[in-house]
NUDOBA-254288 format. One record per residue (C-alpha): x, y, z; residue in one letter. Coordinates in Angstrom, 3 decimals. Layout:
% NUDOBA-254288
        X        Y        Z r
        X        Y        Z A
...
//
This chain:
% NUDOBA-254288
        X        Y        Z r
   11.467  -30.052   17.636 X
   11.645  -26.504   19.621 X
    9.004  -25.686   21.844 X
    8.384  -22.765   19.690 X
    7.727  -24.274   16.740 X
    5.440  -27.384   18.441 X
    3.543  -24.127   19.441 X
    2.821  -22.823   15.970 X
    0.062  -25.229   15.598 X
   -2.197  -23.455   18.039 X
   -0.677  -19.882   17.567 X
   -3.974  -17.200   16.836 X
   -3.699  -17.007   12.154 X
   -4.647  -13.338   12.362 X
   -1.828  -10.416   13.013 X
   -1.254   -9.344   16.712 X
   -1.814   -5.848   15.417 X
   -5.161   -6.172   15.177 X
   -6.102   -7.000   18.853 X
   -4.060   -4.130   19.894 X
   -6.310   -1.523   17.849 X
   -9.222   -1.153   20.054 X
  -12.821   -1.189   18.885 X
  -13.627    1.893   16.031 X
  -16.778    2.498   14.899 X
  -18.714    1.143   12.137 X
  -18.370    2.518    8.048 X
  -21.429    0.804    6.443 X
  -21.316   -0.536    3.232 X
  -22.581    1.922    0.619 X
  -26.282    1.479   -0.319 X
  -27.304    4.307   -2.651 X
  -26.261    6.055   -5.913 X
  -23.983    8.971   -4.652 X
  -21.902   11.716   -5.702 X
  -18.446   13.924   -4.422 X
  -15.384   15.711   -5.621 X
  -12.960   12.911   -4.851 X
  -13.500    9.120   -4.833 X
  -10.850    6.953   -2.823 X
  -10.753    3.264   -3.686 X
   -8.763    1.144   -1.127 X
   -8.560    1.932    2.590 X
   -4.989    1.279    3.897 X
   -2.095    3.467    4.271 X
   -2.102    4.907    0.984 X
   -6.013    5.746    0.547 X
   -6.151    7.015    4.076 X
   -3.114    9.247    3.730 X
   -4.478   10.511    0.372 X
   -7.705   11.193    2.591 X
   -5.966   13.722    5.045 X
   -3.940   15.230    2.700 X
   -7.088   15.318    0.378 X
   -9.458   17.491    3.372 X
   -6.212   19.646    4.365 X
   -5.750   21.094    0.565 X
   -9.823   21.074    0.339 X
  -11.697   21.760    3.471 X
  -14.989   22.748    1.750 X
  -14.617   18.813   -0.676 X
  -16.745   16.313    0.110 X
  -14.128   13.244   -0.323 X
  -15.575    9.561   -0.187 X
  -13.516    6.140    0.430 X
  -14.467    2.833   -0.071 X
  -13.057   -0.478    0.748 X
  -13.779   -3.514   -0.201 X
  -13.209   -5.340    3.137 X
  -12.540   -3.450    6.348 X
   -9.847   -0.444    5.944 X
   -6.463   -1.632    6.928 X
   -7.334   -5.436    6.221 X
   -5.327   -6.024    3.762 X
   -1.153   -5.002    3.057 X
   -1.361   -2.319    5.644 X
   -2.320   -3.973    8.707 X
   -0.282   -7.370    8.108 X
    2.923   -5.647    7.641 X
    6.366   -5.517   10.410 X
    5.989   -1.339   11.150 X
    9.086   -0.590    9.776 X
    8.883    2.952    8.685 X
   12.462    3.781    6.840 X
   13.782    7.006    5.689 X
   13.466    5.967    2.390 X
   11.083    6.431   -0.833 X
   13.277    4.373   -3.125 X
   13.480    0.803   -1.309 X
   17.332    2.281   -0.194 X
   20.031    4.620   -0.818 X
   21.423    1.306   -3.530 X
   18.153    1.123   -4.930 X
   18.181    4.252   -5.495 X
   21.948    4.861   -7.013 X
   21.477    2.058   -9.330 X
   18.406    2.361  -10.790 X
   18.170    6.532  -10.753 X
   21.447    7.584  -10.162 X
   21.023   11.157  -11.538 X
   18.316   12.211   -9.255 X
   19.492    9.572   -6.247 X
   20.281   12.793   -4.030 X
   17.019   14.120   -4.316 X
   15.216   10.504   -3.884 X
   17.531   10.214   -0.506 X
   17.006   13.872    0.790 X
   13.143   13.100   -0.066 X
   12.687   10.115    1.812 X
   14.559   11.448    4.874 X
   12.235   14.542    4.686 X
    9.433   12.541    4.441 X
    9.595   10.475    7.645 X
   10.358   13.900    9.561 X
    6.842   14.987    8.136 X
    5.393   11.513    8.725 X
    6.538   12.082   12.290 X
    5.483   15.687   12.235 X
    1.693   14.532   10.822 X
    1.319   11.890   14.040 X
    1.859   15.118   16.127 X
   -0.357   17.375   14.102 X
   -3.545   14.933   14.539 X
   -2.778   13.467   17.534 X
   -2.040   10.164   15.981 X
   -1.076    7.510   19.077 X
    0.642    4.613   17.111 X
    3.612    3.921   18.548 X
    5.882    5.536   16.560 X
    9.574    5.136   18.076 X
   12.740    6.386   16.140 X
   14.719    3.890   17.561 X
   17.181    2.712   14.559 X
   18.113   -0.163   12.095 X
   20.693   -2.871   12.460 X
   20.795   -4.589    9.589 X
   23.034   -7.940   10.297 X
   25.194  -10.420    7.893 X
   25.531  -13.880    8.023 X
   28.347  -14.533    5.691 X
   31.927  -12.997    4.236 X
   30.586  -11.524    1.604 X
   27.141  -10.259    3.174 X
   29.830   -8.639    5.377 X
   31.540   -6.735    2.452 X
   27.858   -5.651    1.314 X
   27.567   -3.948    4.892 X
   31.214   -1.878    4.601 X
   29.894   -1.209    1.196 X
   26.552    0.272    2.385 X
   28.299    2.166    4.959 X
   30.184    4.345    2.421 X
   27.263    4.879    0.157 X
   25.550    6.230    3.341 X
   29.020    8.095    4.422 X
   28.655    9.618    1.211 X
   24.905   11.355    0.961 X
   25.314   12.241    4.843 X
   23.147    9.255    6.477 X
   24.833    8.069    9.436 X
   26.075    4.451   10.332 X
   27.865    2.241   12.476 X
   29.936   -0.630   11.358 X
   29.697   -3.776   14.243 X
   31.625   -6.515   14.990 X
   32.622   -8.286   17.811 X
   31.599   -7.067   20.863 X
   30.156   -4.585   20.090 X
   27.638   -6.192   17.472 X
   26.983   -9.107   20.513 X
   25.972   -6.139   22.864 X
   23.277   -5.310   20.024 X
   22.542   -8.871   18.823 X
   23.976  -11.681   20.225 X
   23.568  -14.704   17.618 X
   25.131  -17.368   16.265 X
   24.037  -16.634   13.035 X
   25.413  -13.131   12.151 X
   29.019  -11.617   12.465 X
   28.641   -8.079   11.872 X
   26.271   -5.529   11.790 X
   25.685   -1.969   10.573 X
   23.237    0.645   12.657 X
   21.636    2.814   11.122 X
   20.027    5.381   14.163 X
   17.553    7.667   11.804 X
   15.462    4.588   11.482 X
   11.579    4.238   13.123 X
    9.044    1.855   13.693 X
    5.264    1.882   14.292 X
    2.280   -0.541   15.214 X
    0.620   -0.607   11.850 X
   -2.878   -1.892   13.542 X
   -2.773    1.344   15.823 X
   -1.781    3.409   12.476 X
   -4.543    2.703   10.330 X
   -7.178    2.684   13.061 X
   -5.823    6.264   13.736 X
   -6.042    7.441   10.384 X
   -9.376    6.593   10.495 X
  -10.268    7.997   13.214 X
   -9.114   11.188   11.655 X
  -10.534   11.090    8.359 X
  -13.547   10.269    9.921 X
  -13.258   13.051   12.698 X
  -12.525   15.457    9.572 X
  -16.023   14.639    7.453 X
  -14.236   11.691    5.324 X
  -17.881    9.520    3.916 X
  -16.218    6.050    4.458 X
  -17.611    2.681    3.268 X
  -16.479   -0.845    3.945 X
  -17.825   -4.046    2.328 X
  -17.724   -1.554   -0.508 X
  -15.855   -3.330   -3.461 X
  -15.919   -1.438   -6.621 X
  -16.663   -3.428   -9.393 X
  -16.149   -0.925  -12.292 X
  -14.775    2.369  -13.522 X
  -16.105    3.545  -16.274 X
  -15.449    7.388  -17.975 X
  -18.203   10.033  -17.899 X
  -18.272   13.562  -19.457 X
  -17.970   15.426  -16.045 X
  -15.503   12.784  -13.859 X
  -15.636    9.208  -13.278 X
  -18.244    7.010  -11.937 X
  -17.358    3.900   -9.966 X
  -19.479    0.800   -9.729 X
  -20.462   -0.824   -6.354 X
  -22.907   -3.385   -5.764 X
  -24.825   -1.380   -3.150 X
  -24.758    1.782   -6.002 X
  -22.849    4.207   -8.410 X
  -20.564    6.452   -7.063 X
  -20.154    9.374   -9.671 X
  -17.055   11.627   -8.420 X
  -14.844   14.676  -10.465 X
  -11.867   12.533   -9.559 X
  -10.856    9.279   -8.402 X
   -7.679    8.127   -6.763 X
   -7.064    4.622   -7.078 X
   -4.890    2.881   -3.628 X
   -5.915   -0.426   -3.870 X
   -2.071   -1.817   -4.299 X
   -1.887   -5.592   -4.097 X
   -5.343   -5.816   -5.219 X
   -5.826   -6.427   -8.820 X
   -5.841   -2.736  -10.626 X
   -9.289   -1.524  -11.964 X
   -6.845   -0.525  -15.081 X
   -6.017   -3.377  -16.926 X
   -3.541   -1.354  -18.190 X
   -1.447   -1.830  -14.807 X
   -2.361   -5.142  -14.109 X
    1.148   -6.409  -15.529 X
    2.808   -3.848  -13.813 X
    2.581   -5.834  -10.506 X
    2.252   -9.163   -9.085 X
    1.305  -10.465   -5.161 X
    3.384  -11.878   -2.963 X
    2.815  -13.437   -0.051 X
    4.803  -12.578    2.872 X
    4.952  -14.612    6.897 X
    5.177  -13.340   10.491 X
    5.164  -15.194   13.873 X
    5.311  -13.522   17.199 X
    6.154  -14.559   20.270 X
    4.682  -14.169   23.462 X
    5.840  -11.175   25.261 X
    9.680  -11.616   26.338 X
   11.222  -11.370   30.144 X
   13.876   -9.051   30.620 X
   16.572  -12.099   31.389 X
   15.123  -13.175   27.927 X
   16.205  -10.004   26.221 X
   19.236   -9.593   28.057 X
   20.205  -13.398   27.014 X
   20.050  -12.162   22.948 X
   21.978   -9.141   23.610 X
   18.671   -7.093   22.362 X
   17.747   -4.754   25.213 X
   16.885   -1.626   23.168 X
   13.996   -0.922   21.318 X
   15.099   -0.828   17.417 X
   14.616   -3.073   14.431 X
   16.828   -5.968   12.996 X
   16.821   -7.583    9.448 X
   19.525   -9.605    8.149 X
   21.158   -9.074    4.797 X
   20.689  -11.838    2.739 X
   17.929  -11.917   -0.605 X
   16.122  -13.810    1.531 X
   15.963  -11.960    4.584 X
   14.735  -11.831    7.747 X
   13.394   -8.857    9.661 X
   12.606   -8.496   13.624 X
   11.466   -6.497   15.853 X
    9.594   -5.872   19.380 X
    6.356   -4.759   20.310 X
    5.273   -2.129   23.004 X
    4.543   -5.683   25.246 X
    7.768   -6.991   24.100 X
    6.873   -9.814   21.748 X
    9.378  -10.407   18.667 X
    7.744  -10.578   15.432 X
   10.318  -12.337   13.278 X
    8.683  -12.709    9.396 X
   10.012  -12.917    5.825 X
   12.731  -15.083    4.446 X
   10.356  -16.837    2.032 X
    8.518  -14.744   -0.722 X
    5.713  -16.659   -2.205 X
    4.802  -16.296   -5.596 X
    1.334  -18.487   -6.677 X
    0.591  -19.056  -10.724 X
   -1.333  -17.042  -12.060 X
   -1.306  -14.218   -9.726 X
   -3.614  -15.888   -7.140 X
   -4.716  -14.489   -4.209 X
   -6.770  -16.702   -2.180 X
   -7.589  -15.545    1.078 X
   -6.322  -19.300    3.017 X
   -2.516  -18.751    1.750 X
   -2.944  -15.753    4.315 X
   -3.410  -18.013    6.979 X
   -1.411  -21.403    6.394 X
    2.054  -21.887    4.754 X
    4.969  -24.032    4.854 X
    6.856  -20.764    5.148 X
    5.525  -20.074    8.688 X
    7.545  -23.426   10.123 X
   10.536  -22.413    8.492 X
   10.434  -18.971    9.985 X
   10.062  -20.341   13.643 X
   12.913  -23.127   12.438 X
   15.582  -19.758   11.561 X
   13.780  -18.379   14.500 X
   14.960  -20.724   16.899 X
   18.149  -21.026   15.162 X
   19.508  -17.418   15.025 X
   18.396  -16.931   18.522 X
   18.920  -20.144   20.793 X
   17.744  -19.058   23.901 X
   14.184  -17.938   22.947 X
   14.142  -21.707   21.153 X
   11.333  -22.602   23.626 X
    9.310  -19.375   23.620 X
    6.005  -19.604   22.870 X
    4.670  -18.322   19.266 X
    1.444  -16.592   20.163 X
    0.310  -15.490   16.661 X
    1.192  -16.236   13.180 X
   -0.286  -14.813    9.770 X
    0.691  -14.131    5.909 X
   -0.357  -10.872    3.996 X
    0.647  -10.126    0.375 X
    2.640   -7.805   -0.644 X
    2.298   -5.360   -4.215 X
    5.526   -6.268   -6.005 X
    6.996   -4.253   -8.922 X
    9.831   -5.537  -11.039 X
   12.162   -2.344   -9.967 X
   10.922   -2.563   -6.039 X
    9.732    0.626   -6.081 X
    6.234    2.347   -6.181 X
    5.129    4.200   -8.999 X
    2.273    6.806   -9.876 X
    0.529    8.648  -12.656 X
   -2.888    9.417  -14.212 X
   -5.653    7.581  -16.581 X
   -8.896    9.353  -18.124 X
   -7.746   12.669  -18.787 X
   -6.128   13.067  -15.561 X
   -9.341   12.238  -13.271 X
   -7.681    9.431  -12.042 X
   -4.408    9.201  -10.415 X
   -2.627    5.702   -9.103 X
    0.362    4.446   -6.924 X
    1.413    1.298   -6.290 X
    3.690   -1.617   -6.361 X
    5.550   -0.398   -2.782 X
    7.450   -3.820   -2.932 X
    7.229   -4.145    0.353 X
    8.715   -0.359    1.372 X
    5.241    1.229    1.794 X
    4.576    1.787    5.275 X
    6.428    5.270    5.304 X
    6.340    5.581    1.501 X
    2.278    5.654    1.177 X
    2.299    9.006    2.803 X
    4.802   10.412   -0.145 X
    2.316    8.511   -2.433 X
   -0.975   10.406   -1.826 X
    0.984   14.097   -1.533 X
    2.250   13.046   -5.390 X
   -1.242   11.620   -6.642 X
   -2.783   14.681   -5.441 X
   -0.280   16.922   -6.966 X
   -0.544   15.038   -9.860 X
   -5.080   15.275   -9.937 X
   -4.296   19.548   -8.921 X
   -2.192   19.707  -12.213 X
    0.925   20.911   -9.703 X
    4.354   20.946  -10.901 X
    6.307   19.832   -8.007 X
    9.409   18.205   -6.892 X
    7.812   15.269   -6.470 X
    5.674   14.982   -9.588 X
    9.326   15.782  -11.719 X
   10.826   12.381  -10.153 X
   11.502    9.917  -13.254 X
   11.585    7.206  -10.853 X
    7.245    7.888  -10.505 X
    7.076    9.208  -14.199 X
    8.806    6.164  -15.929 X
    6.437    3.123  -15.766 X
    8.290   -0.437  -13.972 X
    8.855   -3.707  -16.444 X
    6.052   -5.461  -17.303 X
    5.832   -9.075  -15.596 X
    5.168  -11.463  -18.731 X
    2.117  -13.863  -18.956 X
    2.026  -17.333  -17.849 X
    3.541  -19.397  -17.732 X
    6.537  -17.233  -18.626 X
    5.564  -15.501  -15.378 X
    5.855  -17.995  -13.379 X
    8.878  -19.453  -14.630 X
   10.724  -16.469  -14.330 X
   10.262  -15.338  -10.769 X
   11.270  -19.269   -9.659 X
   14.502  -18.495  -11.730 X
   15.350  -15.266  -10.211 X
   14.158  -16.705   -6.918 X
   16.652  -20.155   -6.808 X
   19.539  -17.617   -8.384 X
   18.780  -15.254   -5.314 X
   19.153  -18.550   -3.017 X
   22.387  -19.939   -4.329 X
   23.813  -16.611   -4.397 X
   22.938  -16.431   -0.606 X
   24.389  -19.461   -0.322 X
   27.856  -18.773   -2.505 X
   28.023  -15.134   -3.022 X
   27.759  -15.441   -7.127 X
   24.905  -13.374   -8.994 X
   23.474  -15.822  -11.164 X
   23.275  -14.917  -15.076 X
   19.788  -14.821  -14.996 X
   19.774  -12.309  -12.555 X
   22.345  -10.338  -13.925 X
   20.762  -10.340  -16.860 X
   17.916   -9.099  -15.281 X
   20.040   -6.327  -13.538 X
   20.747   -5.032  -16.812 X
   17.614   -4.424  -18.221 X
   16.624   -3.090  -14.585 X
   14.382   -5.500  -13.122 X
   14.927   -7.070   -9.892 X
   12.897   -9.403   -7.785 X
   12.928   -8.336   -3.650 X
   10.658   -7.980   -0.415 X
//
């Protein structure tokens, strides 16, 4: 047994993010009937995005957000950081499942991380943001092929790449594991503790009415808007946007358009530079491998690794109890590959180690629209690609509440609603199918015919 996994047993169960936030002030639950223009339900990426943008189109609003825990405590605070260029879970993604309007999904999601970037400027947003690149590794011949393949889709809408092997992928990774590599540079990652406390901070700073411990309960219709229910009071708004994501949806109309999964991260403790230099990994940008089981990596501003994924957990019936966040079989396994893929570090400490759940969609991409005569409005099912993605989420449910006709409200890959996951225990069954087709073809390079089958109807089943 490694060192590093021996050390899991005492490594801290909540994310390292969240120690490196600072203190913030308090949001008090809500504890009176209340009205406002806008209502916000969830506060992570997406609700707190939707705030800003919310107070720069309406400066005279008053907008209100609730959580039901602590903003940030959920998805968008357990996550890696990894902030791609993308809206669309990929320039594949996007090709097969919307190939007419791929171009515009691609030039969108490029666009969008410049204006990301462009935001943290605006507001003064410290979070760590570093445009540092992708490499995105493979393991086996055919993983290889996948890369070369990638490489000319990217060649082909302009994104630039660089195919490794050899030496040169050893002076950017230096494994065992993986035998060629392909960097992407316009590629950026972020501390996503730091990012939601600094959203906060703003949408506080710009007269946001936040409330944690706020769950809401209920939604029901009213003549003039929406009113929410709470159990510290009713919250009676003109319009509601609804970011609560992983969360079962307060329209039981969506709930079937989603299920959680869980998702694992360890850290290590922070790394020397002999350490770094021993891996081949001296620079600052992020790794993932390219299997369907996958692995991503990457260091913080102390120089830790976080190393998660591989495993994507899928509990019957949907569940979402709150200990699967902190224990799981999955977190040995991860510091098992750990040690593996990266021998040296096989007797670094793991300092912290933690689950969250991510909102899963059967085409791996978010979606968005309205309920209730357009007062409400609704994205979710990120799959895992929401960290840069939320932002393009609450510009398109606000265009969406405003009645504007724009680029992004015309998208079919927001305006056409994702499979439906089945009941259970056809639920279930399923996702174990497409999950032990997604390992053996890992393992041999064959699709399975389940999950070709799958491909044709245009459901998939990723992280």
């Amino acid at each position: 047994m490694t060192k590093a996994l021996e050390s899991l047993a005492t490594a801290t169960r909540t994310p390292y993010w969240t120690e490196t936030a600072g203190p913030q002030p308090d949001c008090p639950p809500l504890q009176t009937d209340t009205r406002c223009d806008l209502a916000i339900v969830g506060g992570g990426f997406t609700g707190l995005w939707t705030a800003l943008e919310a107070r720069r189109r309406m400066p005279d609003a008053r907008i209100l957000l609730v959580d039901a825990g602590r903003c940030g405590n959920a998805a968008s605070g357990r996550n890696g950081g990894f902030c791609a260029p993308s809206i669309s879970h990929g320039i594949g993604n996007a090709m097969q499942r919307w190939p007419k309007e791929a171009e515009a999904l691609i030039r969108l999601g490029m666009s969008n991380l410049d204006d990301l970037e462009a935001d943290l400027a605006t507001y003064g947003m410290e979070v760590e943001f570093e445009r540092s690149g992708k490499l995105t590794v493979a393991a086996t011949p055919w993983q290889v092929e996948g890369l070369k393949a990638q490489q000319a889709l990217r060649r082909r809408f302009g994104s630039e790449s660089h195919f490794l092997e050899g030496d040169a992928l050893r002076e950017r990774l230096d494994s065992p594991v993986y035998h060629a590599g392909l960097f992407e540079p316009n590629y950026a990652l972020l501390n996503p503790g730091k990012m939601v406390a600094e959203l906060r901070r703003v949408a506080l700073a710009g007269g946001i009415d936040i409330h944690e411990a706020t769950p809401v309960t209920g939604m029901e219709k009213r003549q003039d808007g929406v009113e929410l229910i709470t159990p510290g009071g009713r919250i009676a708004a003109r319009q509601v946007v609804l970011a609560t994501n992983a969360a079962p949806p307060l329209l039981r109309r969506l709930r079937s358009a989603l299920i959680p999964i869980f998702d694992y991260a360890i850290v290590t403790r922070p790394l020397h530079d002999s350490e770094q230099a021993a891996i081949g990994w001296t620079d600052r940008y992020g790794i993932a491998d390219s299997g369907n089981q996958f692995h991503y990596l990457r260091k913080t501003a102390d120089n830790r690794i976080l190393w998660g994924g591989f495993d994507a957990i899928y509990h019957f019936g949907s569940r979402r109890d709150d200990a699967f966040l902190t224990e799981s079989g999955s977190l040995a396994r991860l510091a098992e590959n750990f040690a593996r893929a990266l021998p040296p570090l096989a007797d670094v400490e793991l300092t912290h180690a933690w689950g969250g759940i991510i909102d899963t969609s059967a085409r791996t991409t978010f979606f968005a629209g309205t309920a209730q005569g357009r007062r409400v409005a609704y994205a979710m099912g990120f799959t895992g690609q929401g960290v840069s993605a939320s932002r393009f989420a609450a510009l398109t449910m606000l265009d969406l509440l405003q009645g504007r006709e724009t680029e992004r409200t015309a998208l079919q890959m927001l305006r056409s609603r994702p499979f439906p996951f089945p009941p259970e225990p056809f639920r279930w069954l399923g996702i174990r199918l497409a999950q032990h087709g997604l390992a053996r073809e890992d393992a041999t390079g064959r699709r399975s015919v389940f999950n070709r089958t799958l491909d044709r109807f245009g459901v998939g089943f990723d992280s």
